[in-house]
Residue, then its C-alpha position, 0 to 999 in steps of 0.5 A: x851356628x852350633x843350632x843350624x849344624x845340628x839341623x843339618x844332622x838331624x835332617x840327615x838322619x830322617x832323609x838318609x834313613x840310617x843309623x844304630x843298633x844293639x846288635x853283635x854279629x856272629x862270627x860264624x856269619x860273616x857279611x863279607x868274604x873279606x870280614x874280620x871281628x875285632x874284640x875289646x871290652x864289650x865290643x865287636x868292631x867288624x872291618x873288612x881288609x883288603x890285601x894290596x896287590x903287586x908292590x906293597x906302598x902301605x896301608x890305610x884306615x878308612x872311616x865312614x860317615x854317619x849312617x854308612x858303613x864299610x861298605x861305603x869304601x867298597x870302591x875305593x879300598x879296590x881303587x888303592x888295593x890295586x895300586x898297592x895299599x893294604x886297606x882297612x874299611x871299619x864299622x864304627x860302633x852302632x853302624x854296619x855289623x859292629x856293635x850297638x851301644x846302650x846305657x847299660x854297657x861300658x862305654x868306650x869313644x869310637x875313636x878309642x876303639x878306632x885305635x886299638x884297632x889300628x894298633x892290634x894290626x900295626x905299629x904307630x907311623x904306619x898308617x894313612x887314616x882316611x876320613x868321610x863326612x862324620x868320619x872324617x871328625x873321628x880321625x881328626x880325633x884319632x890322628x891326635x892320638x895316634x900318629x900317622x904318616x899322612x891324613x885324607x879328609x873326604x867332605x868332612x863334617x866335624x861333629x859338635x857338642x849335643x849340650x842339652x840337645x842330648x837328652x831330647x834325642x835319648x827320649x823314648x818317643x824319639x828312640x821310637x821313631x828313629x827305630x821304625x824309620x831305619x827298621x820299615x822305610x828303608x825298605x821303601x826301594x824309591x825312597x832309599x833310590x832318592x837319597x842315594x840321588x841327593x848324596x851322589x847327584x848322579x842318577x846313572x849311578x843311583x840307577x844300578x845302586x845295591x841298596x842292600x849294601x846300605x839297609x842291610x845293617x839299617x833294619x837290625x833291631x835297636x838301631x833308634x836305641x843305639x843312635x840316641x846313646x851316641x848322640x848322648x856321648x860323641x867326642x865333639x870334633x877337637x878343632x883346635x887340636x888339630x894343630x898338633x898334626x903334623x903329617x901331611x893333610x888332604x881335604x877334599x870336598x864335593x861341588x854338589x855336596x847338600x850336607x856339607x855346607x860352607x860353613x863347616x867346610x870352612x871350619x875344617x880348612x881353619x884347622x888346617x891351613x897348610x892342607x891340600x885341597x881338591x874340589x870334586x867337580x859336579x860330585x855329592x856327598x858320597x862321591x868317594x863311590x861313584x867317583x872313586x877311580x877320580x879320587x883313588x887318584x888323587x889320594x895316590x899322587x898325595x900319598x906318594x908325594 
């Protein structure tokens, strides 16, 4: 099972294109309008913060998938922005603007950092922590450290043990590879359009997609150097420790989800068997864009129960 979801991964990093760098962005050069840099160790988590409007509910971390960024929650942190909810969209370490990882450097886990991020801008108990595919194994990770009043897990992928897999993605060949497939064939517009078909199944909105948004932090230079030192030293998904949550969970899977298969969906629901479910009808994998008004919904009735 651990051999057929790692060949899911790995099939993804091809098709999607996307991935890590060594890269440390300027300051002075903001992505966003709404960027902030936040310095530990020999890291620069870049995020972006979205101030609520109206009447202040609370606030929230949202955590990207695999070869995204936070631009991926760009939609949703307006949907919850709106309805009140100061929103935090990070870029883990070697995705986005944020750091990129090397063997040389003091290594921190991304779920660390995830923390003192959250703690440098809130206290313990006042945060919701959101979650999306590779994400949402990091803030199952990050709620048994921290604790939050309530967790949202949207197509949640947990994130197995490389073993010896380990060193044959850190090969020079491979490093090679996967830095000319996110440095060149992202810039190949029909092959990006493609994958943004098969993660949303939705071709209205594959059509007026900002590819930029998405290749933009893809191209940095380093990005195959970076990816193979995370796939060497991830935390693995701790599945069994998710028993120590206890704040209220939302688990939300897509019908037309062609990464997350029902295996892993499965493993997740296991873990959290008191959880509340909602199914995306005829939603992808990234449906927390294309269907962010639907789900901006949902989270707001769950939170607010």
């Amino acid at each position: 099972m651990t051999k057929k979801i790692l060949s899911v991964v790995l099939c993804f990093v091809i098709l999607f294109a996307i991935a890590v760098p060594s890269f440390a962005q300027d300051a002075n050069e903001l992505p966003y309008e709404n960027s902030r840099f936040f310095t530990y160790g020999d890291y620069e988590l870049h995020y972006r913060y979205t101030q609520h409007e109206g009447i202040y509910r609370g606030r929230i971390m949202f955590i990207h998938g695999f070869g995204q960024s936070s631009f991926s929650w760009e939609n949703m942190a307006a949907e919850m922005s709106a309805k009140g909810y100061d929103c935090y969209c990070v870029d883990l370490p070697n995705f986005g603007y944020s750091t990129r990882e090397t063997m040389d450097m003091e290594l921190i886990s991304r779920e660390t950092l995830v923390e003192k991020l959250m703690l440098s801008i809130a206290p313990e108990y006042t945060w919701t922590l959101a979650g999306h595919s590779m994400g949402g194994a990091v803030a199952i990770n990050v709620a048994q450290s921290v604790k939050v009043n309530k967790l949202m897990l949207f197509c949640a992928a947990p994130v197995a043990d490389m073993g010896d897999m380990g060193g044959m993605v850190s090969s020079p060949v491979m490093s090679g590879m996967v830095n000319f497939v996110f440095k060149y064939l992202t810039k190949i517009d029909i092959l990006m359009k493609l994958v943004v078909l098969m993660a949303t199944a939705n071709l209205e909105y594959t059509k007026n997609y900002n590819l930029e948004g998405v290749t933009a932090p893809l191209q940095l230079d380093g990005t195959g150097d970076g990816l193979c030192t995370l796939m060497q030293t991830q935390r693995p998904t701790d599945l069994e420790g998710a028993a120590n949550i206890k704040c209220p969970v939302l688990i939300v899977n897509a019908s037309k989800d062609m990464i997350i298969n029902n295996s892993m969906k499965q493993q997740i629901a296991d873990a959290f068997p008191d959880a509340e479910h909602y199914l995306v009808e005829g939603g992808g994998h990234i449906c927390i864009e294309d269907r962010a008004e639907e789900l901006s919904g949902v989270a707001y009735e769950f939170l607010n129960k």
